[in-house]
Each structure stands twice: as structure tokens, then as C-alpha cells.
C-alpha positions as CSV (number, residue, x, y, z in Angstrom):
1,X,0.0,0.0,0.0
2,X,1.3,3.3,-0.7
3,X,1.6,6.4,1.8
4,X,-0.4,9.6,0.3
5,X,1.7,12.8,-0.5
6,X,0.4,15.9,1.6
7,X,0.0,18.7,-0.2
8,X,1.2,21.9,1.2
9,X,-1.3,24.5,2.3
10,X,-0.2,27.0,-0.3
11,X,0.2,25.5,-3.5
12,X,1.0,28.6,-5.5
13,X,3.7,29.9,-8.1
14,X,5.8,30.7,-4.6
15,X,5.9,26.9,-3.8
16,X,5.5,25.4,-7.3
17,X,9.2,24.7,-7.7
18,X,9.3,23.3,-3.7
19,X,6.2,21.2,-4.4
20,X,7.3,19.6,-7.8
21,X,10.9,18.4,-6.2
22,X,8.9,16.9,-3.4
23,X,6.4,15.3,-5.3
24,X,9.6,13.9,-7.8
25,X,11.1,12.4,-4.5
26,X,8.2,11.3,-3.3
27,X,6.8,9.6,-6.8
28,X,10.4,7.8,-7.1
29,X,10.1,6.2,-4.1
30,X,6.8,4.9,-4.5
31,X,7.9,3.6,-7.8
32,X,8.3,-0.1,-6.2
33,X,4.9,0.8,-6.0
34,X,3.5,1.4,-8.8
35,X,0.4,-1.2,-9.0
36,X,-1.4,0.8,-5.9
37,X,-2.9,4.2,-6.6
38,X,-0.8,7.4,-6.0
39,X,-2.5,9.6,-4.0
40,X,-2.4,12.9,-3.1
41,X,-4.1,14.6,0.3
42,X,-5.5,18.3,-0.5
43,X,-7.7,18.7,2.7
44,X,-5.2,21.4,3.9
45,X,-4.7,23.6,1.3
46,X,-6.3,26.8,1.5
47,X,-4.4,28.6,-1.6
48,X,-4.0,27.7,-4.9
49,X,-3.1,29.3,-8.5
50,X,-2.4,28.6,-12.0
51,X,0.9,27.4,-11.1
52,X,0.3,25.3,-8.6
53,X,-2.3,23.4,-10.1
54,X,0.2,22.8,-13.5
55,X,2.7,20.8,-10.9
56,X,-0.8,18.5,-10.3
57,X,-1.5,18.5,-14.1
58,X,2.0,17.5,-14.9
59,X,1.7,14.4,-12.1
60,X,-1.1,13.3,-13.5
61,X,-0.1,13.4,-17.2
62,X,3.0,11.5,-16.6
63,X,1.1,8.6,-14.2
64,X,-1.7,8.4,-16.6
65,X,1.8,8.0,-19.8
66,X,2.4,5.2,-17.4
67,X,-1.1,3.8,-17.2
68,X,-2.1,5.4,-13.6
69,X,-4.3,7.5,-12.0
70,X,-4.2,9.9,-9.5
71,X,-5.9,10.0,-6.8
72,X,-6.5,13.0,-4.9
73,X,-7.8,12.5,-1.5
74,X,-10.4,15.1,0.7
75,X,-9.8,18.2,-1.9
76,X,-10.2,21.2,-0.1
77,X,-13.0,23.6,-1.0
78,X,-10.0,26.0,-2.7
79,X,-8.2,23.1,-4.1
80,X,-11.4,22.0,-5.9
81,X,-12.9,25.7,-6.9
82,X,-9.3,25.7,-8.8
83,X,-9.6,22.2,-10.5
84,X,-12.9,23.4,-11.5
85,X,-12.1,26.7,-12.8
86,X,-9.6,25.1,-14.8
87,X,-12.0,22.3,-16.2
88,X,-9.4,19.5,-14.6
89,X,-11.7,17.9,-12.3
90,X,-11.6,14.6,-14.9
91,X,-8.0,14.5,-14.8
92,X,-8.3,12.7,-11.2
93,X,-9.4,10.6,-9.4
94,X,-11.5,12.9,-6.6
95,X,-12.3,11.0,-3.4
96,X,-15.0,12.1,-2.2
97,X,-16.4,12.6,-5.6
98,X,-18.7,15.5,-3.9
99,X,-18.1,18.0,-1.6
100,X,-19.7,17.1,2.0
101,X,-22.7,19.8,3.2
């Protein structure tokens, strides 16, 4: 089973760079891996931009070259209004598929 990557609570252009190296590190060593989902946690972040959401597009384009999906776990209501904005919300696996009430 594979341990789910924490996103940081700002995932903007400021911590693109940051975010990408960790999520390299942290997709090389799960790369023994590779059957179980890759999943990401996004309950704590609370901003997000353009650039920050390309580092998550790029993930996903280079697990789904490889045949994966990504999962991204408990999206937070900012992470989400920025997937949707964007018109990414299909390039993941969202769990829960809905925002709770």
C-alpha cells in the first residue's frame, strides 16, 4: 500500500518549484509501488493558482503516460474551486467525488 503525499497548504507559483521536487522524490520512491494508486491529500490547502495546479497536471499526465491515475484525497474547497475553474476535475481521481454539506 502506498503512503499519500500531503500537499502543502499553499500551492501557489511561490511553492511550485518546492512542491514539484517533493512530489519527484516522493513519486520515485513509490515507484516499487507502482500497482497501488498514487495519492495525493489536499484537505489542507487553503491557496492555490495557475501554477500550482500545472505541478498536479503534470503528475497526472506522466502517471496516466504510465497507465495510472491519480488519486487526490479530501480536496479542499480552494483546491477543488481551482480544479474546476480550470476544467481539470476529470484529470483525477476525486475522493470524495462531492463536496460534503
Amino acid at each position: 500500500m502506498s503512503t499519500a503525499f500531503e500537499l502543502p497548504s499553499e500551492l501557489t507559483i511561490y511553492t511550485a518549484d518546492s512542491t514539484r521536487q517533493a512530489l519527484l522524490g516522493w513519486l520515485q520512491a513509490r515507484s516499487e509501488q507502482a500497482a497501488s494508486p498514487a495519492c495525493l491529500r489536499g484537505a489542507s490547502v487553503d491557496e492555490v493558482d495557475s501554477a500550482g495546479l500545472q505541478v498536479l497536471a503534470a503528475l497526472a499526465n506522466t502517471l496516466a503516460e504510465q497507465g495510472q491515475v491519480l488519486e487526490l484525497q479530501q480536496p479542499s474547497a480552494h483546491l477543488r474551486a481551482g480544479l474546476n475553474d480550470l476544467g481539470a476535475t476529470s484529470w483525477f481521481r476525486l475522493v470524495p467525488q462531492e463536496m460534503p454539506a
